[in-house]
C-alpha positions as CSV (number, residue, x, y, z in Angstrom):
1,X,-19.7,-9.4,-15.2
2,X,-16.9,-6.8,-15.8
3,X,-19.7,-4.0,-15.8
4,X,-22.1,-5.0,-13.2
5,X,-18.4,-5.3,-10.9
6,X,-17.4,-1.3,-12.1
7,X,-21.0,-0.5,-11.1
8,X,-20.9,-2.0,-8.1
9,X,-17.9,-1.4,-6.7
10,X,-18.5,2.4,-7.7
11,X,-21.1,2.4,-5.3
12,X,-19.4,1.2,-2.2
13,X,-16.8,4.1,-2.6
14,X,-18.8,6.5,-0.8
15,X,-19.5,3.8,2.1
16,X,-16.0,2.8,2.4
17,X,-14.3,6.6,2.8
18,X,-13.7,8.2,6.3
19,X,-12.2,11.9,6.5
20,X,-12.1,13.0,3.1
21,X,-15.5,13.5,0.4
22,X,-15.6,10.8,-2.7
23,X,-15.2,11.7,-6.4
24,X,-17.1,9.5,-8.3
25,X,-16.5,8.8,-11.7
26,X,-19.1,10.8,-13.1
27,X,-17.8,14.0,-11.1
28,X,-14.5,13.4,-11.6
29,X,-12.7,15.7,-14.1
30,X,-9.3,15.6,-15.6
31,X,-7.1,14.4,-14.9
32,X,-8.3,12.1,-12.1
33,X,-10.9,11.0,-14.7
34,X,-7.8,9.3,-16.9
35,X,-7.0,7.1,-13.5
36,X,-10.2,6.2,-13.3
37,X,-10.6,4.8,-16.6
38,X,-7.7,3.1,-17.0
39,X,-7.9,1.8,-13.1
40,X,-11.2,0.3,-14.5
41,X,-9.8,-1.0,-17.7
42,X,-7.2,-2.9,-15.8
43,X,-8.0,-3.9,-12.5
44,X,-11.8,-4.3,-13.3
45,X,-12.9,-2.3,-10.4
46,X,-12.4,1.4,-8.9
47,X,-10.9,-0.1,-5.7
48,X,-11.6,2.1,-2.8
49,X,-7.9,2.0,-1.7
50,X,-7.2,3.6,-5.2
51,X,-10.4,6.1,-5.5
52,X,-10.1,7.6,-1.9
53,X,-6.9,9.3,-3.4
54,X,-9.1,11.6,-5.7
55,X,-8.4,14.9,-3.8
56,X,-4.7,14.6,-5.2
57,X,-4.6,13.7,-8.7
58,X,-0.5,13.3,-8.8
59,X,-0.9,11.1,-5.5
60,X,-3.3,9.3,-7.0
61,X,-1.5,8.9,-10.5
62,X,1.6,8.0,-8.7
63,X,-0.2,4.8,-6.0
64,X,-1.8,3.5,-9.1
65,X,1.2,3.2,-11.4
66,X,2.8,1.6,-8.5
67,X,0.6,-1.1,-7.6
68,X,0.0,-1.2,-11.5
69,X,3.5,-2.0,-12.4
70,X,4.4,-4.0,-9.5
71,X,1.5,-6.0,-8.7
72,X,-0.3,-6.3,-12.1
73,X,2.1,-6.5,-14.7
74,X,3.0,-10.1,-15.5
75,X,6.7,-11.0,-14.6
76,X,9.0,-13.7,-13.1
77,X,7.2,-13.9,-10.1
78,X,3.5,-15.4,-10.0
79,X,0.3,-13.4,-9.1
80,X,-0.3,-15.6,-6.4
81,X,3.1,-15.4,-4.8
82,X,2.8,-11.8,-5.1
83,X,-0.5,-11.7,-3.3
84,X,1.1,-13.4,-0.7
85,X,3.4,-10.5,0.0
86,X,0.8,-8.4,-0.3
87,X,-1.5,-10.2,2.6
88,X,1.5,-10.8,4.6
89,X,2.8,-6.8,4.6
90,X,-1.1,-5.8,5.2
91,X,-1.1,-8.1,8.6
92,X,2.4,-6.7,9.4
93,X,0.6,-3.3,9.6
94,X,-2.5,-4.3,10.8
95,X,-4.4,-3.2,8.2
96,X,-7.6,-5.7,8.3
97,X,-8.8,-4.5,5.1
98,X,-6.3,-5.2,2.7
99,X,-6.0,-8.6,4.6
100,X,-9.3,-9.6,3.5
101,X,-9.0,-8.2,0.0
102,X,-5.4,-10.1,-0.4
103,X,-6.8,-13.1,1.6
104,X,-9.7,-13.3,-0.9
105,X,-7.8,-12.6,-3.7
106,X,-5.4,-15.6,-2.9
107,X,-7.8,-17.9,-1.9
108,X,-9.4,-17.5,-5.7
109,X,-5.4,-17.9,-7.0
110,X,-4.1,-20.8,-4.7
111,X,-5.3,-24.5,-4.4
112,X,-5.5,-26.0,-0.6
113,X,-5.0,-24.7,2.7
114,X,-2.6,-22.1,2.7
115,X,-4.1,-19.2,1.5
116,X,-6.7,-19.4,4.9
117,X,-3.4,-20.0,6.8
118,X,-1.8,-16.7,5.3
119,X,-4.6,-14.7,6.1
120,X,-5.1,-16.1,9.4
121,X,-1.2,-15.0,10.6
122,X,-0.3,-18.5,10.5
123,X,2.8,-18.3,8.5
124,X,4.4,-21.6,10.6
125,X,1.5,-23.8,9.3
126,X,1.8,-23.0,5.3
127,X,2.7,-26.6,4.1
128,X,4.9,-25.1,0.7
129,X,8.0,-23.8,2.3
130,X,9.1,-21.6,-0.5
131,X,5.6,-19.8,0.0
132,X,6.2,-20.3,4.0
133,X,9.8,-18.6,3.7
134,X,8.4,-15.8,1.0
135,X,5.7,-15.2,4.0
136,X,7.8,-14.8,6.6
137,X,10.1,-12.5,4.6
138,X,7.4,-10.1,3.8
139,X,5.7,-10.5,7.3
140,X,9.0,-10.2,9.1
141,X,11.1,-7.6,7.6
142,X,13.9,-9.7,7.9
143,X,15.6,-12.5,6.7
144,X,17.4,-13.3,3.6
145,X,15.4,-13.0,0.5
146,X,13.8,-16.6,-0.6
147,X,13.7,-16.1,-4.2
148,X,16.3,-15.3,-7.1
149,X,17.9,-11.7,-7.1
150,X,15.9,-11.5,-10.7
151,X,12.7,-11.4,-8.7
152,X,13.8,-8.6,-6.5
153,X,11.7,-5.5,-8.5
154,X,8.7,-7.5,-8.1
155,X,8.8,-8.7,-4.8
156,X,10.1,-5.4,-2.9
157,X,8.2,-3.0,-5.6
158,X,5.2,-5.3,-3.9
159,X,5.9,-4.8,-1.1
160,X,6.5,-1.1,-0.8
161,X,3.2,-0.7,-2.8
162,X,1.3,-2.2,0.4
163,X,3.4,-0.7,3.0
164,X,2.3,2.4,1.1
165,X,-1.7,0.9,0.4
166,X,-1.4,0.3,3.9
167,X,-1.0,2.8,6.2
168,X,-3.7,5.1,3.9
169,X,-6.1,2.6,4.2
170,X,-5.9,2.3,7.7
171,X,-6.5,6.3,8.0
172,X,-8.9,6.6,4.9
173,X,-11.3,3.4,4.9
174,X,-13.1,1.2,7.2
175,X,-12.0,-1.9,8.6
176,X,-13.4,-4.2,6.1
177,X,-14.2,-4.3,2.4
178,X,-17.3,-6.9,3.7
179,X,-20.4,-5.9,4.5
180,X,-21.8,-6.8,8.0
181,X,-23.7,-9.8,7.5
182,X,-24.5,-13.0,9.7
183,X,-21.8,-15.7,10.0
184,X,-23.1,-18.6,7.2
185,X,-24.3,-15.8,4.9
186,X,-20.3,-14.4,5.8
187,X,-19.0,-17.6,4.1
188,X,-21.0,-17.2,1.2
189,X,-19.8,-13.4,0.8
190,X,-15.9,-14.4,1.2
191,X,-16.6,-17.3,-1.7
192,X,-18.3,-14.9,-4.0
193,X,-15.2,-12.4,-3.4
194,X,-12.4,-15.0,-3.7
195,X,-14.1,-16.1,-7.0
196,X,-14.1,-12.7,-7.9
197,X,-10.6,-11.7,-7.3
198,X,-9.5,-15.1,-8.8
199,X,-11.1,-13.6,-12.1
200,X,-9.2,-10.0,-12.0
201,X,-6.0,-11.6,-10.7
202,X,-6.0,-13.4,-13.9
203,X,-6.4,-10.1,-16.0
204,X,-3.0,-9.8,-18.1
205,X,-2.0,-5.6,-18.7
206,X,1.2,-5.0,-20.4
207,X,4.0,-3.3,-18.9
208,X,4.8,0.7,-18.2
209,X,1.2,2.1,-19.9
210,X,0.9,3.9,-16.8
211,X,4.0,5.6,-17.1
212,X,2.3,8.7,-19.3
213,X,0.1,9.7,-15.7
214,X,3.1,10.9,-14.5
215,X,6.3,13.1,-15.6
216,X,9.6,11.5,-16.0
217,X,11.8,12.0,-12.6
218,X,15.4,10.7,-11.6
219,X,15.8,7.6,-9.2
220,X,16.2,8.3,-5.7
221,X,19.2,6.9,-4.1
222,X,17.0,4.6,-2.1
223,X,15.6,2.5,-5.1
224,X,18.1,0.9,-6.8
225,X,16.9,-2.5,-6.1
226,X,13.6,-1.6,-9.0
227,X,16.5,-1.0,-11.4
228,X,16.6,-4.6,-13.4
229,X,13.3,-4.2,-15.0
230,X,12.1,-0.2,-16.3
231,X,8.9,-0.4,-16.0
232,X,8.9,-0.5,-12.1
233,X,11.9,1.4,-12.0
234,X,10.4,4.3,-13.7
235,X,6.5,3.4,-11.9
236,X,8.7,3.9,-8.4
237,X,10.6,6.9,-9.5
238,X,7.7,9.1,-11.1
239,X,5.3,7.9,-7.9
240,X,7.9,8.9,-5.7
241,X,8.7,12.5,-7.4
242,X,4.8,13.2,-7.4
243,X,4.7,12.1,-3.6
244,X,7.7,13.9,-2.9
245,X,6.0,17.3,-4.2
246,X,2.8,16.6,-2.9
247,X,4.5,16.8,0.6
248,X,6.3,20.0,-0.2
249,X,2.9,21.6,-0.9
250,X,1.6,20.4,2.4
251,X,3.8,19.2,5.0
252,X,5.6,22.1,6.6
253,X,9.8,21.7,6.4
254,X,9.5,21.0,10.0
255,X,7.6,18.5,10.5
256,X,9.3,16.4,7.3
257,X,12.3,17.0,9.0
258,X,11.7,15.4,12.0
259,X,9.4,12.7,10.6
260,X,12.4,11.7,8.3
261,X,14.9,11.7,11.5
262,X,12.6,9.3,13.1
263,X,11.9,6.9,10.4
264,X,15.5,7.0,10.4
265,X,15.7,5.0,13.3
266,X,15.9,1.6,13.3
267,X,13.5,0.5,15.6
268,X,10.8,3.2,13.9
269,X,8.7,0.0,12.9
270,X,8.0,-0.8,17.0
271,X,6.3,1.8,18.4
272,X,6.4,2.4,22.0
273,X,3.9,1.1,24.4
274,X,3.2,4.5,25.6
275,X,2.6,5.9,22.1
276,X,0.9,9.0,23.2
277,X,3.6,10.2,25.5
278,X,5.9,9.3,23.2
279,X,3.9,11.3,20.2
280,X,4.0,14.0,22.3
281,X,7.4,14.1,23.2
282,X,8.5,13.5,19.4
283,X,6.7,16.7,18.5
284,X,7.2,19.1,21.5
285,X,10.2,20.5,19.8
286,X,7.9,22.0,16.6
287,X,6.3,25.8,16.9
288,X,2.8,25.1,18.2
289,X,1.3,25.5,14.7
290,X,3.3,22.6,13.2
291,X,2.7,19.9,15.7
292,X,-1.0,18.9,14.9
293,X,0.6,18.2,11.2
294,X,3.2,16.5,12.8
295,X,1.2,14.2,15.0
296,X,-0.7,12.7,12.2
297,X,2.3,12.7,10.1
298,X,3.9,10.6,12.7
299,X,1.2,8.5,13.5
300,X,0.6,7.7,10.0
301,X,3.9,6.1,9.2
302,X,4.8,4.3,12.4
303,X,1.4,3.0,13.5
304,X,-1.4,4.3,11.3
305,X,-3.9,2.0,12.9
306,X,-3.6,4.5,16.0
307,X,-5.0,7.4,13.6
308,X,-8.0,9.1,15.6
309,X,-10.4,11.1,14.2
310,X,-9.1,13.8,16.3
311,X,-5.6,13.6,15.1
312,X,-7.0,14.2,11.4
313,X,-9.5,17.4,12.8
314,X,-6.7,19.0,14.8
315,X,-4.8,19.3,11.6
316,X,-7.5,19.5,9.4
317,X,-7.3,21.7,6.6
318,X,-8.8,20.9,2.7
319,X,-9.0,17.1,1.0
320,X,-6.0,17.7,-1.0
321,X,-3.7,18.9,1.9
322,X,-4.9,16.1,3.8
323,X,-4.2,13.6,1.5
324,X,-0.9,14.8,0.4
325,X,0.1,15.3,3.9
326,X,-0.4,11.6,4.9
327,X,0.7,10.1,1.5
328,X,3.6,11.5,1.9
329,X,4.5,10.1,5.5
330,X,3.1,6.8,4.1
331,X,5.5,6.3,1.5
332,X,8.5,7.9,3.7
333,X,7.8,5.3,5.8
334,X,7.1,2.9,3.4
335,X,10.7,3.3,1.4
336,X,12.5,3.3,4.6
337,X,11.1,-0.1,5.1
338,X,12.0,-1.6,1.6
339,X,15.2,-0.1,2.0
340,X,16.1,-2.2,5.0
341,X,14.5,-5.3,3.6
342,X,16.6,-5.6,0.4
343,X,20.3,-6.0,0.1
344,X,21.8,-2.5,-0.3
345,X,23.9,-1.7,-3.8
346,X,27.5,-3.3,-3.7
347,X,26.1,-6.3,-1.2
348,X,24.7,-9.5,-1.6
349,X,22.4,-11.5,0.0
350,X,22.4,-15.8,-0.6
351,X,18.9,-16.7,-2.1
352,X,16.8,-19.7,-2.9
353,X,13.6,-21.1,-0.4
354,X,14.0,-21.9,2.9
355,X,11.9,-23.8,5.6
């Protein structure tokens, strides 16, 4: 089965991609190829969310060693609980596709009800309140943390890895990983793919052999809370070095300047109901050149789902740029997040499952 799932899932790249042209494995030269392979040796498929990427090979390096030290890596925390954060952060960004990926993948992982009731945004009717609580944590942004302090790397490293996964996705990939297909043949598809993720999610890799993608880098003040276990300490501090350069290369000073005041705000996370006055108004101040950059910049880390095709062809410029341009808003966004969802260094937050 492992081979007839690379295969396939090889083929839907192409289909799934908007904006930017797919590297397949067969084209792909080092040292995107070395992603490739061990993305395939370790997650069983080339996941579109991974492989649309390509154009940056240090962006690439740095979202898989991510999700693969977070996600992946056996831990204190279980697969399926850390599923759950991942479904519950994709429906806080509205990112329908990595709902039904994370919605199949805990329906293979969970018995019962709840993992429907997860995907279907009904956190209030999950029946296990410690997966209820750990739902509405991730889905929320707030709230104290219902788990022990020990699980902290895993369950924030989780979820900035989708608040990351997210907001590309929504700019980079379709709305669904299903094919269009009539409603009882539907329910036959979603069965197959929980089955399917049931098997990967049950796939044990050992810690930090990711690490070698990427070159060693100092923790950013912002990322303490990874600290407790290396591996996803140093998986978050080489991704976010390679992210970090990637938007030197392609997102002017200007624009990273006033996307970081922004996402400096508190309320960042709500955008305003009149988003493209308010767009406009954020990026009036930049020389006429910058603010094209700047409105997908923007758009990608406080609503991504609002990305246009015409926001990405006003600012167009190669793959690469656009990629690293976008990645790097993404994750800006995406620490800022994490950052206001864990306890800060020197505080303390009481733990342990709530209703």
């Amino acid at each position: 089965m492992g081979r007839l799932l690379r295969t396939a899932t090889r083929r839907v790249v192409p289909a799934h991609l908007r904006f930017v042209r797919p590297i397949p494995p067969g084209a792909a030269a080092e040292p995107v190829a070395r992603v490739y392979r061990q993305v395939e040796a370790d997650f069983g498929m080339l996941a579109p969310p991974l492989a649309l990427h390509a154009a940056a090979p240090d962006v690439l390096a740095a979202c898989w060693s991510i999700l693969r030290e977070t996600l992946l890596v056996p831990g204190l925390a279980g697969r399926a609980d850390k599923e759950a954060v991942a479904a519950a952060v994709s429906l806080a960004n509205r990112c329908p596709y990595c709902v039904d990926v994370h919605g199949a993948a805990l329906t293979g992982l969970l018995a019962g009800p709840d993992a429907a009731r997860i995907a279907a945004d009904g956190t209030d009717e999950i029946s296990d309140p410690g997966l209820r609580a750990l739902v509405r944590w991730a889905r929320t942004g707030r709230g104290p943390e219902p788990f022990p302090a020990e699980q902290r790397p895993e369950f924030a490293g989780v979820a900035l890895t989708f608040h990351y996964i997210n907001r590309m996705v929504n700019v980079f990939l379709r709305d669904s990983p299903l094919p269009s297909v009539p409603q009882p043949a539907e329910r036959v598809l979603r069965r197959t793919a929980a089955s399917v993720m049931r098997r990967l999610g049950r796939v044990q890799v050992a810690p930090g052999e990711s690490l070698g993608l990427l070159c060693p880098a100092a923790p950013p003040a912002d990322t303490g809370w990874a600290a407790p276990v290396p591996h996803i300490a140093e998986a978050v501090h080489r991704g976010a070095a390679a992210i970090a350069a990637a938007g030197e290369r392609s997102v002017p000073a200007g624009v990273r300047a006033l996307v970081e005041t922004r996402l400096d705000d508190p309320d960042s996370g709500t955008p305003p109901v009149d988003f493209p006055g308010w767009l406009e108004g954020a990026v009036q101040p930049l020389p006429a050149q910058d603010r094209p950059a700047a409105r997908l910049a923007l758009t990608t880390a406080v609503a991504s789902y609002r990305v246009t095709p015409e926001l990405v062809a006003e600012c167009r410029a190669d793959d690469a740029q656009l990629i690293e341009l976008t990645s790097w808003a993404a994750f800006s966004a995406a620490r800022r997040t994490v950052g206001r969802l864990v306890p800060q260094e020197g505080t303390r937050k009481d733990v342990g499952p709530s209703a």
